[in-house]
N, C-alpha and C positions, 0 to 999 in steps of 0.2 A: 498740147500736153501740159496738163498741172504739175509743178517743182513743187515736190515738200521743204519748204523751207522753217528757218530759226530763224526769232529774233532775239539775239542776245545784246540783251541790255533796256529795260523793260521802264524806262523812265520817261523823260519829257520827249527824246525824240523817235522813242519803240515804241509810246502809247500813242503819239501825234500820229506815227505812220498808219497804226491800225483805224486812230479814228480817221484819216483819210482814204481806207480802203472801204470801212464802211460804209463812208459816204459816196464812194464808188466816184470819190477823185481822184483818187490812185489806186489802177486795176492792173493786175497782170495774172499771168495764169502762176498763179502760187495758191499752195495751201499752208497757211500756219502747221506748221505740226509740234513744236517748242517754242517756249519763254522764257528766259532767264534775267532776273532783278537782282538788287544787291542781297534778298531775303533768300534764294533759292529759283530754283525750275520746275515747270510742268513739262511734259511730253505725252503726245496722244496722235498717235501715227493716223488714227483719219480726219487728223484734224481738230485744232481748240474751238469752241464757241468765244469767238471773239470781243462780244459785247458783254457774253458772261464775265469773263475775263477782264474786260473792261473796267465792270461794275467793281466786284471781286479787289482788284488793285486800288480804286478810291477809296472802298472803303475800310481795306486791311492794311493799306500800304504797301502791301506785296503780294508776290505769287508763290510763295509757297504751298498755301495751305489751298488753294485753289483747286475744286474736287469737279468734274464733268459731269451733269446730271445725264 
């Protein structure tokens, strides 16, 4: 069964985690469903695009403004 989970706290150790999920070094049955940074939070109940997201935070510095295509 998938856990909608949070990550709160969207920095050096909530972006490590995600890019280790990516890489399918760290798997568990979780689905992102929130973010939260020092700039604000996304939510998206099936789920964030993670690598958008990714992207998204290097190159804005945060997730606030961060929209789901």
């Amino acid at each position: 069964m998938v856990k909608p989970t949070l990550i709160l706290g969207f920095g050096n150790v909530g972006t490590r985690c995600v890019e280790l999920m990516l890489k399918g070094v760290c798997h568990a049955d979780i689905l992102v469903v929130g973010v939260s940074d020092s700039s604000g939070g996304v939510f998206c109940s099936d789920g964030l695009d993670l690598a958008a997201l990714l992207s998204h935070k290097k190159t804005s510095g945060g997730v606030s403004q961060f929209k789901m295509e």
